[in-house]
VOGU-3710 file (C-alpha; in Angstrom, 3 decimals, decimal comma):
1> xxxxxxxxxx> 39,879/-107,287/32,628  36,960/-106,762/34,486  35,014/-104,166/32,095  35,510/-104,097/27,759  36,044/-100,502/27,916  39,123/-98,859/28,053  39,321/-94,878/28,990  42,691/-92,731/28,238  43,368/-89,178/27,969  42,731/-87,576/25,162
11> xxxxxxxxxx> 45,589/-85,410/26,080  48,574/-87,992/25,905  46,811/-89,473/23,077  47,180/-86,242/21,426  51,039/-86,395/22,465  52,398/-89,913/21,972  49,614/-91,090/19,514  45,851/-92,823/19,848  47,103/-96,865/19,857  50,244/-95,954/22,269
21> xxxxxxxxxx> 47,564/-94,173/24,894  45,213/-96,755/24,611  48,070/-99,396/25,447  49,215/-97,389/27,709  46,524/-97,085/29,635  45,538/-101,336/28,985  48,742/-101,853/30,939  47,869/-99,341/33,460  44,808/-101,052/34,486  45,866/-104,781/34,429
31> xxxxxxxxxx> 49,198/-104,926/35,580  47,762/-106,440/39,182  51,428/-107,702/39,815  53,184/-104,330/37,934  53,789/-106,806/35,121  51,827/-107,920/32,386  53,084/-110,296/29,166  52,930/-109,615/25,464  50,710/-113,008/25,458  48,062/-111,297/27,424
41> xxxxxxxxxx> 48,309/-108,411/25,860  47,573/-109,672/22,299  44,788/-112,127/23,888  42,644/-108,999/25,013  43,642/-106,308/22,243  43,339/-108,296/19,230  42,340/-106,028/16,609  46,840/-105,619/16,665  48,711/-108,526/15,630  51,327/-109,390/17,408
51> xxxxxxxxxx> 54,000/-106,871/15,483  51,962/-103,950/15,592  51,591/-104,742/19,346  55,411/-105,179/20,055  55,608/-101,941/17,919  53,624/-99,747/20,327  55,356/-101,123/23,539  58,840/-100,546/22,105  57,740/-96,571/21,253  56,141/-96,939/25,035
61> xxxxxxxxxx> 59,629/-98,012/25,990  61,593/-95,576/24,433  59,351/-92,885/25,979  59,767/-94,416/29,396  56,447/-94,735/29,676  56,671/-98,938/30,486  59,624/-100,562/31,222  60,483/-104,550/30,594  61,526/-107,447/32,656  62,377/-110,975/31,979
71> xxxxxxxxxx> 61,389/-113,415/34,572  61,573/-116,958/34,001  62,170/-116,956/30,147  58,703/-114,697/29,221  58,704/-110,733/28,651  56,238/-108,885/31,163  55,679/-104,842/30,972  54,843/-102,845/33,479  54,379/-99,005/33,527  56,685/-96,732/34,910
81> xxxxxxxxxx> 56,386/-95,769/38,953  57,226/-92,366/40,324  60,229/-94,216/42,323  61,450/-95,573/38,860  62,123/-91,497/37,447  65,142/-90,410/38,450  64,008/-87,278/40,052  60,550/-85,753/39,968  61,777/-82,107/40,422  63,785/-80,822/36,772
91> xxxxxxxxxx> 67,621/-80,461/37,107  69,779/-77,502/35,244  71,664/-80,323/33,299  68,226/-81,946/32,085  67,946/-82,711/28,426  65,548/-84,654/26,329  66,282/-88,031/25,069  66,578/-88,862/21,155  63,409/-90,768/21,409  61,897/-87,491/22,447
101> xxxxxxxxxx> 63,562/-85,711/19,367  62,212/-88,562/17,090  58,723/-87,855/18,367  58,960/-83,958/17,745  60,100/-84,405/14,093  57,181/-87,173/13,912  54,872/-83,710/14,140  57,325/-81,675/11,459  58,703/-79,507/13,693  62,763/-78,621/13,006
111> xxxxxxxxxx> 64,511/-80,389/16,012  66,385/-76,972/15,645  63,532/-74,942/16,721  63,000/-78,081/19,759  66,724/-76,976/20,676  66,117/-73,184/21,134  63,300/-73,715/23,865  64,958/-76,365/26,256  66,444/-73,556/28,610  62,726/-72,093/28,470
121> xxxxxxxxxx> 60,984/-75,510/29,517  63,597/-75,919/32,531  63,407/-72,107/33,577  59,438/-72,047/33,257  59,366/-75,709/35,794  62,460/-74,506/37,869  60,454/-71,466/38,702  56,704/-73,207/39,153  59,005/-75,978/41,245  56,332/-78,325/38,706
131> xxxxxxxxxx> 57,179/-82,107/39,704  56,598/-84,891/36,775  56,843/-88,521/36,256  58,285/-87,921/32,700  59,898/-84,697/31,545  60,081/-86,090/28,172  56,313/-85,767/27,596  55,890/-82,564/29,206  58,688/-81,310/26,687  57,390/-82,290/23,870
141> xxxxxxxxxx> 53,849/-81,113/24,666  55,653/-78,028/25,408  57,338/-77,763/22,041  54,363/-78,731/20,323  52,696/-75,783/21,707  55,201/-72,832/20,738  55,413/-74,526/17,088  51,762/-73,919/16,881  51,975/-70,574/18,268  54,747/-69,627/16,249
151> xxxxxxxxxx> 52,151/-71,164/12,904  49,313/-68,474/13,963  51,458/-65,716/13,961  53,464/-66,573/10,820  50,173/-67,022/9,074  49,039/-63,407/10,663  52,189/-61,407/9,453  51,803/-62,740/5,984  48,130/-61,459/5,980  49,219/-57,960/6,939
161> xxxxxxxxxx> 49,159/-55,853/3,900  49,677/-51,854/3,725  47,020/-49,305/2,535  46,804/-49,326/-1,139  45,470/-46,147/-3,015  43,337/-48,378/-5,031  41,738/-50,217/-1,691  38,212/-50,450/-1,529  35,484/-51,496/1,522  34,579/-54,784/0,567
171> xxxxxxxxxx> 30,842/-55,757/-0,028  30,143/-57,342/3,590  31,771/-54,013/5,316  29,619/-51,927/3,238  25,987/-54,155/4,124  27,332/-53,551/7,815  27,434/-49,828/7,692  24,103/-49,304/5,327  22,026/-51,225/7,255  22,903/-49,705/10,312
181> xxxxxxxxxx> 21,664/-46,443/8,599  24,339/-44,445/7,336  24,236/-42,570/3,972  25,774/-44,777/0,994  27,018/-41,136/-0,366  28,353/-40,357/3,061  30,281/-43,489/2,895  31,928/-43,227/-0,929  33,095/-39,775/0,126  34,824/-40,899/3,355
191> xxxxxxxxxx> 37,044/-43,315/1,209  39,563/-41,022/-0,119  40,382/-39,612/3,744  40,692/-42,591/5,059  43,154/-43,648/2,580  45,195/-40,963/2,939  45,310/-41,156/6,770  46,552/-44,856/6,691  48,966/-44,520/3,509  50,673/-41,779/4,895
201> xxxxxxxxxx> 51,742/-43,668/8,402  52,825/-46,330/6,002  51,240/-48,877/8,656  49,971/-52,499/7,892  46,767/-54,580/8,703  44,953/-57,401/8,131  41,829/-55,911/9,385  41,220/-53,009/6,761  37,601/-53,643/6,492  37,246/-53,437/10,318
211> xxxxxxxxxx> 39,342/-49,932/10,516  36,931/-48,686/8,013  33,864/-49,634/9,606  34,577/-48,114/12,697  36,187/-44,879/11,520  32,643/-44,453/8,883  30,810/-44,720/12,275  32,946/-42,303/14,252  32,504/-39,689/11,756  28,691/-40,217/10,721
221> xxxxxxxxxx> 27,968/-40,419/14,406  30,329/-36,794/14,424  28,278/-35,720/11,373  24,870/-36,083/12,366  25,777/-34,229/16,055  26,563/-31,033/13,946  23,533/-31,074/11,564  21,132/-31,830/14,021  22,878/-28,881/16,161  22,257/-26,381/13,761
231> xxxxxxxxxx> 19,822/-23,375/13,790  16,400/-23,359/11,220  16,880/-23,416/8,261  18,220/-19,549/7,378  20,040/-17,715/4,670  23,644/-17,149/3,995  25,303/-13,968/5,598  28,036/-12,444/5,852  28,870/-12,373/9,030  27,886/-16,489/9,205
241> xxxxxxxxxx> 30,569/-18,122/10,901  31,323/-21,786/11,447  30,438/-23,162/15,349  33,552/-24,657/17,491  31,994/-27,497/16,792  32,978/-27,864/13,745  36,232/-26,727/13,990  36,242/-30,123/16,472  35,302/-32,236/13,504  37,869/-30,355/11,122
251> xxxxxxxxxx> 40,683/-31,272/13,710  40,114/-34,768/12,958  40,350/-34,569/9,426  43,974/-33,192/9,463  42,837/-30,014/7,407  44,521/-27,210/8,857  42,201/-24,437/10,536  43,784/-21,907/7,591  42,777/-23,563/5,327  39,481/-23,700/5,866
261> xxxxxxxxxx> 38,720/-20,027/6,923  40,743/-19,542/3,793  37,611/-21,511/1,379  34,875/-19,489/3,369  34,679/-16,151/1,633  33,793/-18,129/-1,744  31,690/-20,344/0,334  29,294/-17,360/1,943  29,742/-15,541/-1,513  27,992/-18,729/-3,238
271> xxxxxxxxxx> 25,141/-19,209/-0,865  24,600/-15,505/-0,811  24,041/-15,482/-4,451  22,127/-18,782/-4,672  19,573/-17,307/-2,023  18,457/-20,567/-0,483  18,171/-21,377/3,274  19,351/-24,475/5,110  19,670/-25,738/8,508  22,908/-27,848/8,052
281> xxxxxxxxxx> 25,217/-24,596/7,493  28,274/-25,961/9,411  27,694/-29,809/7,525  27,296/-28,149/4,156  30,765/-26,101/5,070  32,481/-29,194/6,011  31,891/-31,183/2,733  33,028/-27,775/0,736  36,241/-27,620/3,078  37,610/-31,995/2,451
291> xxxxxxxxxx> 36,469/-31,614/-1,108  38,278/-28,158/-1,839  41,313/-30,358/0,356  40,928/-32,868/-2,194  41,099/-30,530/-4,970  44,242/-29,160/-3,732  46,611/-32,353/-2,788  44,599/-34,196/-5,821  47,471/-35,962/-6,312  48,140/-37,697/-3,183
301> xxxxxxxxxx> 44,345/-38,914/-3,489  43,366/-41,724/-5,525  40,603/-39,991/-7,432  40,824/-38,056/-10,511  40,705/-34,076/-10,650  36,972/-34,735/-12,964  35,479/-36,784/-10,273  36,022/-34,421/-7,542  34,826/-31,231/-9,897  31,688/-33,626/-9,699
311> xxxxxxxxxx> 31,268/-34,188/-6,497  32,307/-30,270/-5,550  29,462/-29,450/-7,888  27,295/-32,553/-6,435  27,664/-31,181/-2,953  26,635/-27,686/-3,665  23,008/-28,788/-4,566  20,025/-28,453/-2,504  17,678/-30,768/-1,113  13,975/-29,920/-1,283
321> xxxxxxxxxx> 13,611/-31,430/1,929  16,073/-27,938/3,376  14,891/-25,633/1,548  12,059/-23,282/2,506  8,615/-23,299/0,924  9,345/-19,799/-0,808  9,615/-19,202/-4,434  13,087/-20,286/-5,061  15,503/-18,660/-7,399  15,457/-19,722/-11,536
331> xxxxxxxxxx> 17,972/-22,597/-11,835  19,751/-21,596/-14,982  20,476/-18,232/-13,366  21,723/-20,460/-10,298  23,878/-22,838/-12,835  25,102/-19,523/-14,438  26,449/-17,980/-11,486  27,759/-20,982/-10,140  29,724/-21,342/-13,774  31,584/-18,066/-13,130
341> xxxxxxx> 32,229/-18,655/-9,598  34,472/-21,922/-10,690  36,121/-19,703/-13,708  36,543/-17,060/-11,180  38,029/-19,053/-8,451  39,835/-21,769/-10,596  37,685/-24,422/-9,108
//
């Protein structure tokens, strides 16, 4: 030798093992007459004794990575030429050897599953016309492969789970979407919808929190288009009337059309009577429309018929902040009408 380092590939080593590559690649380098004897061997590697040494060449042999010769009474190895394969280009009767089969149960893998991709390997090379010194390698590297591939997606189908009525945002998904400014009581409310949307197509995922993320952005980014669209703050009338763009929004939600233009005579009726003004009419209308929804298939919803009467009541009060600065009506009178509107209309 005329340096004390030895490179390999970290490839093969990964294939036939870290000692066989680096003897592999000793012989490689030294065999100056495309022979080299066990003597020399161990006199240059001697961190192996001379049985781990004769070890590794017999695995290298079996590979047909080095071959053997006997000249004169002593054992020389050599490594295998490309005139020494029997053909570089694969043939249709090709088959690995049992050394090859040894090595791919070395790694765990079911010489079963080895079996079932053989006509792959020699279709994929046939069709690349791929030449190589050793087919066994190749194959095994080959097999190696798929059995990984095959381990990801195992490991992905068992992580699928469906929709549960009881599934929540997790904490991390929830940081994401406050801090990017979106309403915490915006979010709760979206909850039950989404649900519903994903139970009901009876579809699975691993990525729940994701889903949620981006369908809490899609409809706070659809939210804030219609409040910030509406006119000054005004009062109820009679004649008010949703905007198509709402109606846009409402598509989304699966609530039919009907049944929303089916809520609005109690919803005008309330505001009339209430005698505030707002500037986020068609908003306002579109939380009284999902919860009223909610009300009504309340049991295909994972929430409780006392927490929605909460947050129907919750979303009918007014902010200071859209309200006019005119004397404002007396709020026990408001409280007392809005008590016989929900007798009156079985809310």
């Amino acid at each position: 030798m005329t340096d004390s380092k030895i490179s390999f590939s970290i490839e093969i080593a990964n294939t036939i093992g870290l000692e066989e590559a680096i003897l592999l690649e000793y012989i490689k380098e030294n065999e100056s007459l495309d022979k080299i004897s066990l003597k020399q061997i161990n006199t240059h590697l001697g961190f192996w004794d001379e049985n781990r040494t004769s070890d590794l060449l017999n695995k290298l042999i079996k590979r047909g990575l080095v071959m053997e010769s006997n000249l004169g009474g002593t054992i020389y190895f050599s490594s295998r030429k490309p005139n020494q394969v029997s053909k570089p280009i694969i043939e249709n009767t090709w088959m690995p050897e049992k050394e090859v089969f040894d090595q791919i149960t070395e790694y765990g893998i079911p010489e079963d599953f080895a079996n079932l991709h053989i006509d792959d390997f020699k279709k994929l090379n046939e069709e690349r016309n791929q030449k190589d010194k050793n087919w066994g390698v190749k194959f095994l590297r080959f097999v190696i492969k798929k059995w990984r591939h095959q381990e990801v997606e195992e490991n992905k189908k068992k992580k699928m789970k469906p929709m549960e009525k009881t599934w929540l945002p997790d904490d991390d998904a929830l940081e994401i979407l406050i801090k990017s400014g979106i309403n915490e009581d915006f979010i709760d409310k979206e909850i039950p919808e989404f649900i519903l949307y994903w139970t009901e197509r009876k579809e699975e995922s691993d990525i729940w929190n994701s889903k949620f993320i981006a369908h809490i952005r899609r409809q706070w980014g659809r939210f804030k288009d219609v409040k910030e669209n509406d006119d000054l703050p005004s009062k109820m009338t009679s004649e008010w009337r949703p905007n198509e763009d709402f109606f846009d929004i409402l598509e989304l939600t699966d609530i039919p059309r009907e049944f929303a233009e089916n809520t609005k005579p109690e919803f005008i009726m309330y505001w009339k009577e209430t005698g505030q003004s707002l500037n986020s009419w068609n908003s306002k209308f579109l939380q009284h429309v999902k919860y009223n929804w909610e009300k009504t298939n309340k049991g295909q919803t994972p929430q409780s018929s006392d927490q929605i009467d909460r947050r129907i009541e919750s979303s009918w009060k007014i902010e200071e902040s859209s309200l006019k600065r005119a004397p404002q009506p007396d709020n026990e009178m408001i409280q007392e009408k809005f008590k016989k509107l929900k007798e009156k209309h079985q809310i």
